[in-house]
C-alpha positions in Angstrom: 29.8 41.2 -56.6 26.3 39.1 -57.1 26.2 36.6 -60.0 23.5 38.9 -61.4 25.5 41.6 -61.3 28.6 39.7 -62.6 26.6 38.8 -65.8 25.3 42.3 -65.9 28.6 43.4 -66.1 29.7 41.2 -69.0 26.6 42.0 -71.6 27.6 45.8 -70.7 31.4 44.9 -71.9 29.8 44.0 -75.3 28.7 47.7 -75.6 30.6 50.4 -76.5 32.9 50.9 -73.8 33.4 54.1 -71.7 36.2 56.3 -72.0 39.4 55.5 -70.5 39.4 59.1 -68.5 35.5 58.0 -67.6 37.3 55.0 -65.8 39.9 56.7 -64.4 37.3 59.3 -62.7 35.3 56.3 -61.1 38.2 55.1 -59.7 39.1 58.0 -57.9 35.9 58.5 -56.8 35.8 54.5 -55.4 38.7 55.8 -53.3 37.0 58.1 -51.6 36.3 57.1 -47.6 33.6 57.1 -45.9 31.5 59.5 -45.5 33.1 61.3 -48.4 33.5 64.6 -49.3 31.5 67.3 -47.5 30.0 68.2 -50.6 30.6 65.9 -53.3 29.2 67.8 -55.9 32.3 70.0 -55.5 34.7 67.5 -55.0 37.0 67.5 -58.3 36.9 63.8 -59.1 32.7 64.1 -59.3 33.5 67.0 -61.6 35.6 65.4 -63.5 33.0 62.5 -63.9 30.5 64.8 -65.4 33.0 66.3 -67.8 33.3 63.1 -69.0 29.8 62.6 -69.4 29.0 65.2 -71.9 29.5 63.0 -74.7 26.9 60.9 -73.9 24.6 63.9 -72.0 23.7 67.0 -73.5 22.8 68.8 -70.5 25.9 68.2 -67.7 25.9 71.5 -67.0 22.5 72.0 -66.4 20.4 72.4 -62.9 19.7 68.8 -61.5 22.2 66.8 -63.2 24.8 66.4 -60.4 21.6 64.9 -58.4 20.8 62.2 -60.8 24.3 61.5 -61.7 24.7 61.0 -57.8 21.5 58.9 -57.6 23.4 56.7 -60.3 26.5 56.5 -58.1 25.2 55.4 -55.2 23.0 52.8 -56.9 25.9 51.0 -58.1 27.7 51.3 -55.0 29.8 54.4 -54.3 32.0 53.6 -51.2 31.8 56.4 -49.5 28.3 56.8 -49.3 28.1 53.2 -47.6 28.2 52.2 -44.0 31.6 50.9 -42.9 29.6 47.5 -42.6 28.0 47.3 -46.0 30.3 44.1 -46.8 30.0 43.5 -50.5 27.9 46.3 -51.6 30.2 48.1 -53.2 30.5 47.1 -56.6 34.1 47.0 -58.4 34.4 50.8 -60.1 35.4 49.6 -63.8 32.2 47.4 -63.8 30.2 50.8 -61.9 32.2 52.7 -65.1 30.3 50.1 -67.6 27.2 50.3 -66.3 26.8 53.9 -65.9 28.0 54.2 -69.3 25.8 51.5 -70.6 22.8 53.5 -68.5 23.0 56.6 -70.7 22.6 55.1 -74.0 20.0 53.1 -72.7 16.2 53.6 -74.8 13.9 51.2 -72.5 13.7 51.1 -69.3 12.4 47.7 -67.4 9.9 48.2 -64.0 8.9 46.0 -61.5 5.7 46.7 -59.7 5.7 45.0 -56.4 2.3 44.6 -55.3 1.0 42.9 -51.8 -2.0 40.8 -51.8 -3.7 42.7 -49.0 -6.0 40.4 -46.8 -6.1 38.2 -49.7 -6.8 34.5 -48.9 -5.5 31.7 -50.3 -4.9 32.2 -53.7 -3.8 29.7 -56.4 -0.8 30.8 -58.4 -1.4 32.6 -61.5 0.9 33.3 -64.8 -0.8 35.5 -67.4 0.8 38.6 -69.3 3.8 40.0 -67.7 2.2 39.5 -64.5 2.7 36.6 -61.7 0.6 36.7 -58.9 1.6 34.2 -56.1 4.0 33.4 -53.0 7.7 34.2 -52.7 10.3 32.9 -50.5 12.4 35.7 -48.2 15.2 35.1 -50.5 13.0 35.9 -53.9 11.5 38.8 -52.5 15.1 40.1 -51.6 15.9 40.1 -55.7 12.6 41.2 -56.5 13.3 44.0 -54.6 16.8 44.5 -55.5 17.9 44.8 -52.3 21.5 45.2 -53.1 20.6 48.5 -54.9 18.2 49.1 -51.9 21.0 49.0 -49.4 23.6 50.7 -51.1 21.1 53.9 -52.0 19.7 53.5 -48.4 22.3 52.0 -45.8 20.6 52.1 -43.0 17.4 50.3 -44.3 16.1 46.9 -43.3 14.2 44.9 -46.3 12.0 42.6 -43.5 11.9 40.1 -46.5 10.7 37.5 -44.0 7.4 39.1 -43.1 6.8 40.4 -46.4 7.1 36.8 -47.3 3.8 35.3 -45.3 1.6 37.7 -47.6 1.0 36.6 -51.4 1.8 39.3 -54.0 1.6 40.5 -57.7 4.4 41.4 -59.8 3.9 42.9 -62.9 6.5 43.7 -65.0 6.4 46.6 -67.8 8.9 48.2 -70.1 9.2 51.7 -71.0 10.5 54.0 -73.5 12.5 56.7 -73.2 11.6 60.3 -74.3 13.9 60.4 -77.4 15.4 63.7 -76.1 18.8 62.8 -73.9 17.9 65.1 -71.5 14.0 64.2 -71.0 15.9 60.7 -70.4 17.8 61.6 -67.3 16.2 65.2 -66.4 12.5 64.8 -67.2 11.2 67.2 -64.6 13.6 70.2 -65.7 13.0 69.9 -69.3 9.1 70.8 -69.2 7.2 73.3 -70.9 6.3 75.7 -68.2 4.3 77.6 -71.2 1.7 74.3 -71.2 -1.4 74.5 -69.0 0.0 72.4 -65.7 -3.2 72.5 -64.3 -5.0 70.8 -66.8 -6.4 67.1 -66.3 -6.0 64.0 -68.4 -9.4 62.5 -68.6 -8.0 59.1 -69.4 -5.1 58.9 -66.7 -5.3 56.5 -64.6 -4.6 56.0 -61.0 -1.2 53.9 -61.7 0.4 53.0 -64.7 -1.4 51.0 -67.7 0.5 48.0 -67.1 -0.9 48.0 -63.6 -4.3 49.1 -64.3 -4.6 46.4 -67.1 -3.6 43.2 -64.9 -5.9 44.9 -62.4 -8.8 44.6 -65.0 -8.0 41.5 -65.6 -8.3 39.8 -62.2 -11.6 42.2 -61.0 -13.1 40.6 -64.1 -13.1 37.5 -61.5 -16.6 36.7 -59.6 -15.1 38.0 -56.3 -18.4 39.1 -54.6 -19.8 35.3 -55.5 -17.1 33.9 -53.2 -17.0 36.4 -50.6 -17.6 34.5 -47.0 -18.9 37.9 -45.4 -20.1 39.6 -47.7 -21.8 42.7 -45.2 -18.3 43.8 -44.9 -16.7 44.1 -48.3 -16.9 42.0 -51.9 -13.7 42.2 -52.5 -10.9 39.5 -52.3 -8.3 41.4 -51.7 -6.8 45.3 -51.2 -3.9 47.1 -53.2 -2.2 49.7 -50.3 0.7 50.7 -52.2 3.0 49.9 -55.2 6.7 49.3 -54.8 8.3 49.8 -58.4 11.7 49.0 -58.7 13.0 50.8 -62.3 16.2 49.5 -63.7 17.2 53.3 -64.3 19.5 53.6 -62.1 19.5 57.8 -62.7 15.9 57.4 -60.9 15.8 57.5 -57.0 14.6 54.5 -55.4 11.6 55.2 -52.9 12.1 52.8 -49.5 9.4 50.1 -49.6 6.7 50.8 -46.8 6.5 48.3 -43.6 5.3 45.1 -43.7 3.4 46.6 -40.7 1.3 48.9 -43.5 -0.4 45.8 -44.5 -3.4 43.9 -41.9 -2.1 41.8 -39.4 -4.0 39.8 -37.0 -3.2 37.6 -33.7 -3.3 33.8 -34.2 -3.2 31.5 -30.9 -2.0 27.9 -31.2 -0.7 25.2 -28.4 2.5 25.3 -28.0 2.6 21.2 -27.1 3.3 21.2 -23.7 0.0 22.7 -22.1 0.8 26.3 -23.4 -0.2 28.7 -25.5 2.1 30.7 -27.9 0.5 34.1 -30.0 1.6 34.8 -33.3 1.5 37.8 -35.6 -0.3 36.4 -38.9 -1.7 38.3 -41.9 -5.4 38.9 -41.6 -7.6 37.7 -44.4 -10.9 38.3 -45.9 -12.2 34.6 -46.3 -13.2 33.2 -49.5 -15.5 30.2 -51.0 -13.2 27.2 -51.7 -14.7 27.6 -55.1 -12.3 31.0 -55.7 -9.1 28.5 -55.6 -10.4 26.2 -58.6 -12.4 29.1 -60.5 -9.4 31.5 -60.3 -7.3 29.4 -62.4 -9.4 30.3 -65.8 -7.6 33.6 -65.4 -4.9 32.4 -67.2 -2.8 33.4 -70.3 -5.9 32.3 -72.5 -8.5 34.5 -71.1 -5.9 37.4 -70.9 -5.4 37.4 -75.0 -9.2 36.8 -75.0 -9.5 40.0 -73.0 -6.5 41.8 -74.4 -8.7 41.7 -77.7 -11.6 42.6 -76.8 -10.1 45.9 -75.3 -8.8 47.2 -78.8 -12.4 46.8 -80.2 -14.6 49.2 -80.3 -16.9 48.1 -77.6 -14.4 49.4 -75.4 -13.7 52.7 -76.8 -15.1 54.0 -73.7 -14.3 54.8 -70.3 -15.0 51.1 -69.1 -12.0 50.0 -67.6 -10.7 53.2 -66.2 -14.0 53.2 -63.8 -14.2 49.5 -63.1 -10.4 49.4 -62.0 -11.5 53.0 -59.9 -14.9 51.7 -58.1 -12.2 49.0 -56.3 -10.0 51.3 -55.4 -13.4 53.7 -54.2 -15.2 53.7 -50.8 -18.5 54.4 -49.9 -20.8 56.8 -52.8 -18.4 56.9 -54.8 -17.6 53.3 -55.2 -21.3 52.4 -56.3 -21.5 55.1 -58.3 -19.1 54.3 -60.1 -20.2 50.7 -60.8 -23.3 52.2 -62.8 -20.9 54.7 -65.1 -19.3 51.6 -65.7 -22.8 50.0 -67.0 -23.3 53.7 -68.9 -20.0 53.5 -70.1 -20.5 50.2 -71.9 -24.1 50.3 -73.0 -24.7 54.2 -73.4 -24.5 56.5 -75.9 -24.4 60.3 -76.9 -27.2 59.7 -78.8 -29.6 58.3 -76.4 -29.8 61.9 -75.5 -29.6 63.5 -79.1 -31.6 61.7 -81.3 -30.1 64.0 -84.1 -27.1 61.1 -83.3 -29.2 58.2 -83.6 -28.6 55.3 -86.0 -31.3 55.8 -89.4 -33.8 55.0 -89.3 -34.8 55.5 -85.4 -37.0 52.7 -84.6 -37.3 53.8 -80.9 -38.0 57.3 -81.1 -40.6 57.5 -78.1 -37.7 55.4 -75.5 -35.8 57.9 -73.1 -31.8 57.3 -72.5 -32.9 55.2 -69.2 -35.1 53.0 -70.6 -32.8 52.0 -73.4 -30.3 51.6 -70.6 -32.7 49.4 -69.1 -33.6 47.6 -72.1 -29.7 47.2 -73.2 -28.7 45.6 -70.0 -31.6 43.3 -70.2 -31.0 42.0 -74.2 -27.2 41.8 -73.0 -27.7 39.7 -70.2 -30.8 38.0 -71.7 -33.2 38.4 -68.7 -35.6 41.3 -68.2 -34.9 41.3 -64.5 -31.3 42.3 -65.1 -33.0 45.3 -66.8 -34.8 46.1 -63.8 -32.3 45.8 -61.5 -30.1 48.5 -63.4 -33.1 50.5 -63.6 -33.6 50.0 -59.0 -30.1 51.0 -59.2 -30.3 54.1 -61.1 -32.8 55.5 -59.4 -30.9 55.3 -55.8 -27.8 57.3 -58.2 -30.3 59.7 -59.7 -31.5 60.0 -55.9 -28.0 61.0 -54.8 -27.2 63.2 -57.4 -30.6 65.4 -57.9 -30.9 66.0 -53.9 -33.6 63.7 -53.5 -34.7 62.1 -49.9 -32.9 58.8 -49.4 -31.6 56.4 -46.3 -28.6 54.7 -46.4 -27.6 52.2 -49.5 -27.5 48.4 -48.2 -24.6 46.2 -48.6 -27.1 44.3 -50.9 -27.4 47.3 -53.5 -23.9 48.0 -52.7 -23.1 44.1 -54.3 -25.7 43.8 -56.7 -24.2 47.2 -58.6 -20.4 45.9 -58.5 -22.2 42.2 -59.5 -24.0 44.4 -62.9 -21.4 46.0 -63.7 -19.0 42.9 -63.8 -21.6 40.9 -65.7 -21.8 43.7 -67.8 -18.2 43.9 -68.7 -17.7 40.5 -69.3 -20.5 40.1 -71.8 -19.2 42.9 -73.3 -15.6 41.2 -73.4 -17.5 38.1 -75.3 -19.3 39.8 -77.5 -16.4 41.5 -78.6 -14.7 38.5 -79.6 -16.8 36.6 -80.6 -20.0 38.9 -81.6 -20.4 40.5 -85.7 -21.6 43.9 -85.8 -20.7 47.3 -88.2 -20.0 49.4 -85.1 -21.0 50.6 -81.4 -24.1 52.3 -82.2 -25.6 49.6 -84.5 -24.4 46.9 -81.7 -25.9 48.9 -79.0 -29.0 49.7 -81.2 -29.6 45.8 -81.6 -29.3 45.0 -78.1 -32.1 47.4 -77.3 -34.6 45.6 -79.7 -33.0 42.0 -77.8 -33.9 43.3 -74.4 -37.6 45.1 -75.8 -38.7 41.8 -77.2 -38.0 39.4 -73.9 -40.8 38.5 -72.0 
């Protein structure tokens, strides 16, 4: 057993204990060879497990519990579910006894989000949050993986730690609590309300959880297209292909991690010192300015709490970062479209199109909703050319969306809407901290008399 396990083991012992027939049932099952019981939901010794788990389990009998007490088994290394080389997976069964006790009276559940730095380049390290961004040797990404639990739940994969390890990632760690309901806890999926609309959609979910979305936020905040070397191709820095969370419920399933070879590779060639050459697999990058390495430091546990603040004000009461997090994860249309509803998100308002909804008394009754636009982004930004540049952009969305003639949208438009919409956002993020107004509408209302009266 792993040090980490060993000390797991001990702060379980301070709990109250399992059962002595609880233990008794493990141990039998331990016994079990390889490959077990044809069906080890019938065998008597897993029955006699979930007998004893109905003190601490409302629902042992129901449809789905002998799979998720089974996922729990084999996460903390039931023998017979091993390969006869698995050398010191399994774990001893009075500590597996503890824990799986321990794991029903559980209220929070910790997750790891593994996340590679896609044709990033090189990036300094970065602490901020619960978040890490930065390098890991083959070894750390092993725990961070939890490849014991990996291997005992899947035998016959292969963690390739060691390629994994030339690419920089982001960790971010989150904690969750349980649905107060027992049963929720373990069997979620069989405890909904079939009687609710399933169908339905949540306006305000996003594409991964809020502790992802949030760090992501944070670091798109960063002036990414500024330091892109080639910038025709794409501004950003770097591309999220998948998340690997690793939850420390052990009743939830572990997914395998994809392939390193889901990530960009490329071919480098070096001499090999005596006249030869010798190619080498090598992740492929997106080059950045030098200026990224020193700049990229400011995001740092200061500018998070800046930012964490200025997302509980009222500024940001709209939609902003659930489409500024979406237009990098979005290609083509719907990426720049989505940089100007983030631009509408932040500076418009109902009222721009129901004057009814206007703040008394109206002193711009004759200005449309895109002119005030217009004039918003210029009195935010403090130049009128900012203003006109929202309005360029606008018209190639309107364009789009009303059916109009147009060509093709050029890189440059393509940049200079992410550009907005970032300088947007982060003026919002400073006024919001350090800006003094009543609400939204009389803050928005004030901008537009800013950006009428510059030159």
């Amino acid at each position: 057993m792993s040090e980490a396990a060993a000390r797991l083991s001990m702060s379980e012992r301070e709990l109250p204990g399992p059962s002595e027939e609880m233990i008794a049932a493990v141990i039998d099952l331990w016994r079990l060879k390889p490959p077990g019981p044809p069906n080890l939901f019938a065998d008597r010794n897993f029955l006699r497990l979930r007998d004893c788990c109905a003190s601490l389990h409302p629902y042992t009998r129901a449809l789905g519990f002998h799979s998720a007490l089974a996922t729990a088994l084999r996460a903390l290394g039931l023998p017979c579910s091993l390969s006869k080389d698995a050398k010191g997976l399994p774990s001893r069964p009075e500590d597996a006894a503890y824990a799986l006790h321990a794991a029903f009276l559980e209220t929070h559940s910790k997750k790891l989000h593994l996340i590679p730095m896609d044709l990033a380049d090189r990036l300094p390290p970065l602490t901020f949050g619960r978040a890490r961004l930065g390098r890991f040797t083959p070894n750390q990404l092993r725990e961070l993986f939890n490849e014991e639990q990996l291997r005992r739940t899947y035998p016959k994969h292969k963690l390739d730690a060691d390629r994994f390890a030339e690419f920089q990632w982001l960790v971010v760690e989150e904690t969750v609590e349980f649905e107060q309901d027992k049963g929720a806890r373990v069997l979620p999926d069989l405890l909904i309300d079939f009687g609710q609309d399933l169908g339905r959609i949540e306006p305000h979910e996003g594409r991964h959880s809020g502790a992802i979305e949030a760090v992501l936020f944070f670091l798109l905040l960063a002036p990414w297209e500024d330091w892109a070397a080639m910038l025709e191709l794409d501004w950003r820095g770097f591309q999220v292909p998948w998340v690997h969370t690793v939850d420390s419920d052990i009743f939830v399933r572990r997914a395998t991690p994809p392939s390193p070879d889901s990530l960009n590779w490329t071919i480098d060639i070096f001499p090999d010192g005596y006249g030869g050459e010798i190619e080498e697999d090598v992740p492929l990058v997106r080059n950045l300015d030098l200026q990224a390495v020193t700049d990229l430091v400011k995001w740092d546990q200061r500018y998070w709490e800046i930012v964490g603040r200025a997302r509980k004000s009222v500024l940001f009461e709209t939609p902003i970062v659930h489409f500024f997090t979406r237009a990098f994860f979005a290609d083509g249309i719907d990426e720049f479209l989505a940089h100007l509803i983030v631009i509408e998100a932040a500076l418009g308002l109902h009222a721009d199109y129901d004057p009814a909804r206007r703040v008394s008394p109206d002193r711009h009754k004759r200005i449309g909703a895109t002119r005030r636009m217009r004039h918003r982004v210029s009195g935010l930004l403090g130049k009128r050319t900012f203003g006109d540049q929202f309005d360029r952009l606008f018209n190639i969305r309107s364009a789009f969306l009303h059916g109009r003639p147009m060509g093709g949208i050029s890189s440059e438009d393509r940049v200079n809407a992410r550009s907005l919409a970032r300088r947007v956002v982060c003026a919002v993020i400073d006024a919001a901290t350090t800006g003094s107004f009543q609400s939204r509408e009389d803050y928005l209302d004030d901008l537009l008399d800013a950006g009428l009266q510059l030159p």
